[in-house]
C-alpha positions in Angstrom: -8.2 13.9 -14.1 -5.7 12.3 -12.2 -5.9 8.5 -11.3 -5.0 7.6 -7.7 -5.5 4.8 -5.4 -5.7 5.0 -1.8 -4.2 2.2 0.7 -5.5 2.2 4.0 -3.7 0.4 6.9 -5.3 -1.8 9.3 -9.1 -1.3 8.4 -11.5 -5.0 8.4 -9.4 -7.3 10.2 -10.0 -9.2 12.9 -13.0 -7.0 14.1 -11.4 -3.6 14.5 -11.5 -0.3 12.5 -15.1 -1.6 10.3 -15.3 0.3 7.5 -17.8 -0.6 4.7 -16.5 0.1 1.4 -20.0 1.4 0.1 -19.8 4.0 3.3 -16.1 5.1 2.0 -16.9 5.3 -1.6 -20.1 7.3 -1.0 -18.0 10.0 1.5 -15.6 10.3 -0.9 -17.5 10.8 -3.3 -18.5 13.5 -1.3 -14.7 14.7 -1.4 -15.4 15.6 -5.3 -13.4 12.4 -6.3 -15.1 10.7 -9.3 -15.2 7.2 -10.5 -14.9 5.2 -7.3 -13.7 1.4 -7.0 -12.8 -0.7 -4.5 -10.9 -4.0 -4.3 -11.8 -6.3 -1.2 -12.3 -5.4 2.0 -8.8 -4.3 3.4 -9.1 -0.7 2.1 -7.8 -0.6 -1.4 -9.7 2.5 -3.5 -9.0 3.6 -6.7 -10.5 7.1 -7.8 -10.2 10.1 -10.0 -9.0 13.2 -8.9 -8.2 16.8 -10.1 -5.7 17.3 -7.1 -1.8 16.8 -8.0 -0.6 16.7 -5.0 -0.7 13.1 -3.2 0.3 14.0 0.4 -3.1 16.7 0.0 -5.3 13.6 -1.3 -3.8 11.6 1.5 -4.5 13.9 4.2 -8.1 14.7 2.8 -9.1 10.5 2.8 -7.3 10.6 6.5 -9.3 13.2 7.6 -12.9 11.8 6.0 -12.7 8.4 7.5 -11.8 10.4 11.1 -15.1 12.3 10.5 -17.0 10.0 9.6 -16.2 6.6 10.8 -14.4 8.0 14.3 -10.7 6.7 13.9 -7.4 6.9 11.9 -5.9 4.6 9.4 -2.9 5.4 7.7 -3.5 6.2 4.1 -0.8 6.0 1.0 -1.5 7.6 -2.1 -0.1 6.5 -5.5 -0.9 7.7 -8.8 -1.7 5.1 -11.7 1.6 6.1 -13.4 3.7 5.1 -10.3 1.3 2.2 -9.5 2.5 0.5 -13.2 6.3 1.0 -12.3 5.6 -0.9 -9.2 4.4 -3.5 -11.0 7.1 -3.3 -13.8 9.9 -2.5 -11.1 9.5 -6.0 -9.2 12.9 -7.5 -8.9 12.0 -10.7 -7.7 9.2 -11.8 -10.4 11.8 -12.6 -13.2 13.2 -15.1 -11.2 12.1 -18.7 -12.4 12.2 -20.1 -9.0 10.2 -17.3 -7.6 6.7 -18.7 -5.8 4.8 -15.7 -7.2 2.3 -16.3 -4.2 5.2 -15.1 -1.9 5.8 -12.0 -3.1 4.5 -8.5 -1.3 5.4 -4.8 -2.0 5.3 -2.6 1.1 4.0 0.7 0.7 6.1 3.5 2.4 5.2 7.4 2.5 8.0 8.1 1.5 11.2 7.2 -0.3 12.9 6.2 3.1 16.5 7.9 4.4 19.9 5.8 3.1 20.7 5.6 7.0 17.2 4.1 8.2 17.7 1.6 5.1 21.5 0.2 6.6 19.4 -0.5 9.8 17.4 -3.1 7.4 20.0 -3.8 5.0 22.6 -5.2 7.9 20.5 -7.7 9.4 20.1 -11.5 7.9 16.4 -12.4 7.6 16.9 -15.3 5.6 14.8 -16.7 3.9 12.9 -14.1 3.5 14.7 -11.5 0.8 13.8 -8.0 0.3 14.9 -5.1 -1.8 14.6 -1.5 -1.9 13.3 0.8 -4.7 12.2 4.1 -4.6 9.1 4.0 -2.2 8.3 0.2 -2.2 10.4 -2.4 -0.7 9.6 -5.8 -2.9 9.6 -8.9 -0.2 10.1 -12.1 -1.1 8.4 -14.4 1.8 9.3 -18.2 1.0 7.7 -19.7 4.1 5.1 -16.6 4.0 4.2 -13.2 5.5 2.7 -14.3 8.5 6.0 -15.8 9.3 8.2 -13.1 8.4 9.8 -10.4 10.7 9.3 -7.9 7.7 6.0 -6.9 9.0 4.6 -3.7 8.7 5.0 -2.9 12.1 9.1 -3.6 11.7 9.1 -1.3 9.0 7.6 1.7 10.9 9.5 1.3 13.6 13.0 1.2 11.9 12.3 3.6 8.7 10.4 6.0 11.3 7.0 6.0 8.7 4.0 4.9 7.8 3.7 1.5 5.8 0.9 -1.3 4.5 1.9 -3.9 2.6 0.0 -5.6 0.1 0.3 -9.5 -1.7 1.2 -9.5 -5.4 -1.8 -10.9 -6.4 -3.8 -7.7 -5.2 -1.0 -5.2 -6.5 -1.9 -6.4 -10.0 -5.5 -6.9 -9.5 -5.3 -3.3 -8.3 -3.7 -2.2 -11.9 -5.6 -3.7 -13.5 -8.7 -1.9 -12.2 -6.8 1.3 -12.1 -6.0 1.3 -16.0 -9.6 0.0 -16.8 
């Protein structure tokens, strides 16, 4: 049994896309996944699962919450293995003037392409820093993410994917769930 966790994109906020964690946990339960947890309201599950492949698990959770709550979210899948290297791969934390409280990890589909990442790469956002690795980009956010231009939505657009983006304090919180 595989552990996975599930981010969902735009679910509980201001009013639009209401999904009740209880209603998710019990149709995915329905999915065969086992052990079902959630952490707060912005769609963060973490679940057993026999499947391998996370694209499949993905496009199963994508296709439950169109059944049954009558929209689309996006949906990113991690497993619990790469879920700890995101957390051990964070470039910025080691830093001693770091405000761990501005740090966030955006969640992309997939590792992105090396020409969608110059796009990012040649334009000065400062303050704001980011960095690349793998299928995160680690965002440092000094005067905070509602305030930066590395949004979600920026992402998307310019890496042509899907992407959510979580604080630090919920990536770890999420671990630590997931390894519990």
């Amino acid at each position: 049994m595989n552990t996975c966790i599930a981010i969902l994109r735009g679910i509980n906020v201001s009013g639009q896309k209401l999904i009740k964690m209880q209603d998710l946990k019990l149709h995915l339960k329905k999915l065969g996944f086992s052990n079902i947890r959630t952490y707060i309201q912005s769609g963060n599950v973490i679940f057993g699962s026999n499947e391998l492949n996370t694209k499949k698990i993905g496009a199963e959770v994508v296709k439950c919450i169109k059944a049954n709550f009558g929209f689309e979210v996006p949906v990113i899948i991690r497993k619990a293995e790469e879920w700890i290297e995101v957390v051990n791969n964070n470039p910025f934390i080691k830093q001693p003037e770091i405000e761990v409280d501005k740090l966030h990890v955006v969640f992309l589909e997939k590792e992105p392409e090396k020409v969608y990442i110059s796009k990012v790469e040649e334009k000065d956002f400062t303050p704001d820093e980011f960095l690349f690795i793998k299928k995160e980009i680690y965002l440092y956010c000094p005067n905070g993410y509602a305030k930066t231009k590395l949004s979600n939505n920026f992402f998307e657009k310019v890496l042509n994917q899907k992407a959510t983006t979580r604080n630090w304090k919920t990536v770890n919180k999420i671990l630590e769930i997931a390894i519990n």
